[in-house]
C-alpha positions as CSV (number, residue, x, y, z in Angstrom):
1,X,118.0,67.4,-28.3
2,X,116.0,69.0,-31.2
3,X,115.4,65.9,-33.0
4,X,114.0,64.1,-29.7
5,X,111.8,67.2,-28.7
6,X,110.3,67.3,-32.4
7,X,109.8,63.0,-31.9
8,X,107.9,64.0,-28.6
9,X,105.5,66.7,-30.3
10,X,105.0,64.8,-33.1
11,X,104.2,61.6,-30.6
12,X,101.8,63.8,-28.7
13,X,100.1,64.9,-31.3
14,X,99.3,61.3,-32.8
15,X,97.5,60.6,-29.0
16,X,95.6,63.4,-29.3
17,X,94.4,62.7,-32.7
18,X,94.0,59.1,-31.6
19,X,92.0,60.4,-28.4
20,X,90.0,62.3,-30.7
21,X,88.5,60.0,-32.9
22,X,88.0,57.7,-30.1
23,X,85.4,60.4,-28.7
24,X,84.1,61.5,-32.1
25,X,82.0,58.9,-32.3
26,X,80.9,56.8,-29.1
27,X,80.4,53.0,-29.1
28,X,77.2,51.4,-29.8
29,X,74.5,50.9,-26.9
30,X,72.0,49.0,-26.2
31,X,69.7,51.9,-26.4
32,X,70.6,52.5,-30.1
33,X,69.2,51.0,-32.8
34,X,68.2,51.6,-36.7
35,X,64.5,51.4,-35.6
36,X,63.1,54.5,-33.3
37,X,59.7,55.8,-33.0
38,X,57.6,57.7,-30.7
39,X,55.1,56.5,-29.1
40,X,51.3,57.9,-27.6
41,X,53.1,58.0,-24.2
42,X,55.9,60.2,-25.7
43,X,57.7,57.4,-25.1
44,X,60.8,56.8,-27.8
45,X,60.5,53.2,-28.7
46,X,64.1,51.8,-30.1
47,X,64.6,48.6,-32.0
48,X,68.1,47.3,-33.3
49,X,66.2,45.1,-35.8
50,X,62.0,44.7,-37.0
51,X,60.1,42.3,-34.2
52,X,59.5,39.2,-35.1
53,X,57.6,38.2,-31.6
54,X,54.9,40.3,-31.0
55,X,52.4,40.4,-28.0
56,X,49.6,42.5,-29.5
57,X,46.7,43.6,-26.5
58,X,44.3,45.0,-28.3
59,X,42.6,43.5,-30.7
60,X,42.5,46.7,-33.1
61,X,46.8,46.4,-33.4
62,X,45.9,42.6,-34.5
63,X,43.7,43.4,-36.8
64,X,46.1,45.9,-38.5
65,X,49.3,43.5,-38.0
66,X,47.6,40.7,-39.8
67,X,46.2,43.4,-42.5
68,X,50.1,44.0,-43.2
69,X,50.9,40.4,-43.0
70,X,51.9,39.7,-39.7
71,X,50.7,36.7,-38.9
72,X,54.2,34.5,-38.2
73,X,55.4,37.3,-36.0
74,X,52.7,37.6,-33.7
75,X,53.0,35.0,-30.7
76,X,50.1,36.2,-28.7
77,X,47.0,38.4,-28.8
78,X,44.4,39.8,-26.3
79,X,41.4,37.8,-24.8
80,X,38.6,40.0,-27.3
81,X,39.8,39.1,-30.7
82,X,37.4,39.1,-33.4
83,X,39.7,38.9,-36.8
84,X,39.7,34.9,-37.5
85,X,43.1,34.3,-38.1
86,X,44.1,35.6,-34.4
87,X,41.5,32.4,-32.8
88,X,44.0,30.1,-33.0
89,X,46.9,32.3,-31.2
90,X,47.9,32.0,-27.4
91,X,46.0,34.2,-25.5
92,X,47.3,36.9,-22.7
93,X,45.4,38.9,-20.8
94,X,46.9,42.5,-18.7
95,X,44.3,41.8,-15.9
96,X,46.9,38.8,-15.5
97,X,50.3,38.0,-13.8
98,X,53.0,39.4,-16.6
99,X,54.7,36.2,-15.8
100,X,53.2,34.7,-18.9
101,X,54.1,37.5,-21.0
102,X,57.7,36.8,-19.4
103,X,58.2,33.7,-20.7
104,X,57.2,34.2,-24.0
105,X,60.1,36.2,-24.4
106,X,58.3,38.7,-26.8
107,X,60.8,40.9,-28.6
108,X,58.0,44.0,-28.4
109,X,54.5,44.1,-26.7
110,X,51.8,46.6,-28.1
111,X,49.4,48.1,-25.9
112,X,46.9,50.8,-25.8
113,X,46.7,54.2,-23.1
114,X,43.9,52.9,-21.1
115,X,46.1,49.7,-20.1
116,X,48.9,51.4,-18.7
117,X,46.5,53.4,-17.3
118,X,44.7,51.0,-15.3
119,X,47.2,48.2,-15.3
120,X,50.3,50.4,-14.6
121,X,52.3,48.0,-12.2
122,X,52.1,45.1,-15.4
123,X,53.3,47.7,-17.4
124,X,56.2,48.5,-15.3
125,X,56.9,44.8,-14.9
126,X,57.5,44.0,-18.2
127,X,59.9,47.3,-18.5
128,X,61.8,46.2,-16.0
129,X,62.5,43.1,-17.4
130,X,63.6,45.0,-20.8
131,X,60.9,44.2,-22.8
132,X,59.8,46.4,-25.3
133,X,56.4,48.2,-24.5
134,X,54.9,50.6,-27.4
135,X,51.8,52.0,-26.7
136,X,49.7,53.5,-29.6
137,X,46.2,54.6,-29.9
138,X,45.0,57.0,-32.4
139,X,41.9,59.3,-31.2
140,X,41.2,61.0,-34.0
141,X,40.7,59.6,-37.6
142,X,43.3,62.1,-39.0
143,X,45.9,60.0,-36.9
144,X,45.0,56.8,-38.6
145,X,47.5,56.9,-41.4
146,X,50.5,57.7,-38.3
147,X,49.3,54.9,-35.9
148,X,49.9,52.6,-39.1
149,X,52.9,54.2,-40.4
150,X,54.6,53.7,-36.4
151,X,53.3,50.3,-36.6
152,X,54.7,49.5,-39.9
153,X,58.2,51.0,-39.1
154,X,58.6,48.9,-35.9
155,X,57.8,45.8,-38.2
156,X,59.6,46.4,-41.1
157,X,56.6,46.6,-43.3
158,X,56.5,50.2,-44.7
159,X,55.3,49.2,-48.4
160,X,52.6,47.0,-47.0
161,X,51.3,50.0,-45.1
162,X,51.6,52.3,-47.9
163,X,49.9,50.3,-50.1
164,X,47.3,49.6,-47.9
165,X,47.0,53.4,-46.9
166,X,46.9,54.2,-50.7
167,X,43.8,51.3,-50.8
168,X,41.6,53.1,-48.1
169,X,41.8,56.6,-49.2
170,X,41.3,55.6,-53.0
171,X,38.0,54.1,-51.1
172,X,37.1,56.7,-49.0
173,X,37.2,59.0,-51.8
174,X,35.3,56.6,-54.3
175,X,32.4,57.3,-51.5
176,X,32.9,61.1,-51.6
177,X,32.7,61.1,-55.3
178,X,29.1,59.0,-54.6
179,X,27.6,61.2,-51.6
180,X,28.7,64.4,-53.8
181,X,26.0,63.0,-56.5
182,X,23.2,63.6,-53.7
183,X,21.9,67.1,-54.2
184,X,20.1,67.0,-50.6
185,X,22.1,66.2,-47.6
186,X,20.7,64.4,-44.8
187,X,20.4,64.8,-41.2
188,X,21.7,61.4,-38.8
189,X,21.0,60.5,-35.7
190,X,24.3,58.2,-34.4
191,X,23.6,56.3,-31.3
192,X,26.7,55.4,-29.3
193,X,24.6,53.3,-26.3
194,X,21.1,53.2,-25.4
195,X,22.1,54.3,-21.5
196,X,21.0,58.2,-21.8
197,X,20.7,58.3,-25.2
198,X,24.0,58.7,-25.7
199,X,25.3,59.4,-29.0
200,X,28.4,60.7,-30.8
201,X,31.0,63.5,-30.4
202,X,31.1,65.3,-34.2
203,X,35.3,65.0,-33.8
204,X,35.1,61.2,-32.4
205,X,35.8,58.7,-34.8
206,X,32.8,57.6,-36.0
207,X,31.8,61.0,-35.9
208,X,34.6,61.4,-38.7
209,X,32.8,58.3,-40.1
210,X,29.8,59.6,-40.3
211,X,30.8,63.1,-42.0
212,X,33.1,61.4,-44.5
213,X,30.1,59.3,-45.4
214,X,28.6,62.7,-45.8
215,X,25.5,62.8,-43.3
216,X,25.1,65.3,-41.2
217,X,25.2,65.0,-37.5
218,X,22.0,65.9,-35.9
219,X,23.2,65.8,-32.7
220,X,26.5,68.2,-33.3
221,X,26.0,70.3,-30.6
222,X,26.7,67.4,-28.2
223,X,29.2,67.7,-25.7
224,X,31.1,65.0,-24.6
225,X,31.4,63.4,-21.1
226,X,34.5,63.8,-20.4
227,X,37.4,65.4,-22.2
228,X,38.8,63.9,-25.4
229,X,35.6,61.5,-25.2
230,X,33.8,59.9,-28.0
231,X,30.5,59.6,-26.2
232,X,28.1,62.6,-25.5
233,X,25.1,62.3,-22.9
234,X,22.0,63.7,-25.1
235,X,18.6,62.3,-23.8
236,X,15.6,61.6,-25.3
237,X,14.0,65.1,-24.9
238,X,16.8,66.8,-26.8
239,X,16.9,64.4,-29.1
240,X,12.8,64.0,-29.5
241,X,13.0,68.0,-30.3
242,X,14.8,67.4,-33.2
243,X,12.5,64.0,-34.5
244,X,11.0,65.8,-37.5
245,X,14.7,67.0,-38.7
246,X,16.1,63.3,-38.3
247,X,16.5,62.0,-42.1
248,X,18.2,58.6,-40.8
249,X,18.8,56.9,-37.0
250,X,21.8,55.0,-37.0
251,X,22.6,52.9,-33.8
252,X,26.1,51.2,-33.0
253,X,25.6,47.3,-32.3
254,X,28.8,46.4,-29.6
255,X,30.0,45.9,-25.7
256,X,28.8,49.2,-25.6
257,X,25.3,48.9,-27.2
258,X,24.4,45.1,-27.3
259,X,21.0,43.9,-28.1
260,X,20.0,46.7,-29.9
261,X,17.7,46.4,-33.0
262,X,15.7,48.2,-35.1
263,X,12.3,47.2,-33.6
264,X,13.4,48.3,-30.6
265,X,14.0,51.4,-31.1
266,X,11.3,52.3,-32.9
267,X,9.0,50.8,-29.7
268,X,10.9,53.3,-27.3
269,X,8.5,56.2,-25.8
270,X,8.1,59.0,-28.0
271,X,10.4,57.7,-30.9
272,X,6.7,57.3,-33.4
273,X,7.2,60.9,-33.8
274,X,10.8,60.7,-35.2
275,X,10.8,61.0,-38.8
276,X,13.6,58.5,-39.3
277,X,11.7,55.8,-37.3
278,X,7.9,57.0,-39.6
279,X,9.6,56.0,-42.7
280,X,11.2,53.2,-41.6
281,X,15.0,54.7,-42.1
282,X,16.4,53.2,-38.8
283,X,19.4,51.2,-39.2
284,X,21.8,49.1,-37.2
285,X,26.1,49.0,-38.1
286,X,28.5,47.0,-36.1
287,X,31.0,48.9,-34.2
288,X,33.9,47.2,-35.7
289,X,33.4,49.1,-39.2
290,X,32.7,52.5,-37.3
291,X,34.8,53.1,-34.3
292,X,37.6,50.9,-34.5
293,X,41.0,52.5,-36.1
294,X,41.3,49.6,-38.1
295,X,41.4,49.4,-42.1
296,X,37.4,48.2,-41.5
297,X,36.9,51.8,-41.2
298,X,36.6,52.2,-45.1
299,X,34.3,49.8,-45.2
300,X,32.3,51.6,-42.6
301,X,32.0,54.9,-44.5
302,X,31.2,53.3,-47.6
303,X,28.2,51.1,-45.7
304,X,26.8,54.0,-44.3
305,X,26.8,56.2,-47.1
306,X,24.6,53.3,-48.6
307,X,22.2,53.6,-46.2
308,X,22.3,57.0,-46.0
309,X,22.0,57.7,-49.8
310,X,21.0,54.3,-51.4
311,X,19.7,56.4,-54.2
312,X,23.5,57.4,-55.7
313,X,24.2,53.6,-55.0
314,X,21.4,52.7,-57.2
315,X,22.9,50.1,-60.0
316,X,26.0,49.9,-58.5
């Protein structure tokens, strides 16, 4: 009787050990993976493997995929694409039926805030029919380097971002080194859009742009329009106070400030007496290289610390 009570501990036991490691260490899911991130939603974002079909809709996440070498992976891009090697890829739109997106069968779709925002219910379709939405949009320049690491990570391409990352801050401080030559520096007027004279908030990205270029916002007592907005309302009385402080006028050329040239600001009312405008220091840079968080934006603070102090860039 000993002998078979000892048997039945000893039997016991085992289960229990057995039952224990069962629960130690639960089975796999389909909501694990080896890829997580989270995303500008505060959304976390899991991948069992890096995507390989990507829906990109916005054409700044394009821009960056290609930059890291992307281009087999992504299937489809938005309708406003303006890096060359995205012309030639199907097109979808999130003013659209999601149906399209459906049958692509992408593997993970990249959005931006203001989609979900206004396009919440093709958002939610697509969840619901377990596709992988990330949505990622950096406000602020100092999230740059983040918005690429996320992107690299769900892509598998964490040297290509680090190299590039280590390219465009060896560039941006090339043009600190330049701008520190300049003993005087110089007051800028940024113009976002000509509606209102609107121009730039100091913390906005090309605001950013503008100080790492190392001008000096003349307008940095603007408040913006809305919360977290890039774009200040300043008007042209404001503004005109200020026209024998303004070194340089810089104006944004985009959706948001088409047509504008040189020659037409200079033949706006009041804008003789700008001092800019009286020595001819009125220039023109393409949005792409100033407000988009793309790599571009390197370029962009290196083209307007050219035109800001062409004399350091003298011979270069």
């Amino acid at each position: 009787m000993k002998s078979k009570a000892f048997y039945v501990v000893v039997l016991l036991l085992l289960m229990a050990v057995v039952a224990g490691c069962g629960t130690s260490k639960p089975a796999a899911t389909a909501n694990e993976g080896i890829i997580k991130i989270t995303d500008d939603l505060n959304q976390t974002i899991v991948l069992k493997q890096p995507a390989k079909r990507i829906i990109s809709l916005y054409s700044a996440h394009t821009e960056n995929l290609l930059a890291l070498g992307l281009e087999a992976e992504i299937i489809g891009v938005s309708p406003a694409e303006s890096d060359p090697a995205a012309k030639n890829k199907p097109v979808f739109d999130y003013r659209a039926d999601p149906e399209k997106v459906l049958a692509a069968e992408p593997d993970l779709v990249i959005i931006r805030p203001f989609i979900k925002q206004s396009h919440p219910d093709f958002v939610k379709t697509l969840e619901q029919a377990n596709i992988k939405v990330v949505c990622l949009y950096p406000e602020k320049f100092e999230e740059f380097d983040s918005y690429i690491k996320k992107l690299a990570i769900l892509t598998g391409k964490e040297q290509q971002a680090d190299d590039k990352l280590a390219a465009f801050h060896a560039k941006l401080n090339q043009v600190a080194e330049h701008t520190a030559m300049s003993p005087i520096k110089k007051q800028v007027y940024f113009e976002a859009t000509a509606t209102e004279y609107r121009t730039i908030t100091p913390a906005s990205m090309p605001g950013t742009v503008l100080k790492l270029a190392g001008g000096l916002n003349a307008a940095a007592d603007a408040q913006p329009l809305k919360a977290a907005s890039s774009i200040a309302a300043y008007g042209s009385e404001r503004l005109l106070m200020k026209a024998e402080e303004i070194d340089i006028f810089l104006a944004q050329r985009g959706p948001m400030n088409p047509g504008v040239t040189p020659d037409s600001i200079k033949q706006r009312p009041g804008f003789d007496k700008i001092k800019a405008v009286q020595e001819g220091k009125v220039y023109i840079v393409d949005e792409g290289f100033v407000s988009s968080p793309t790599f571009r934006l390197a370029e962009g603070v290196e083209q307007l610390a050219k035109l800001i102090y062409p004399e350091v860039y003298n011979g270069q």
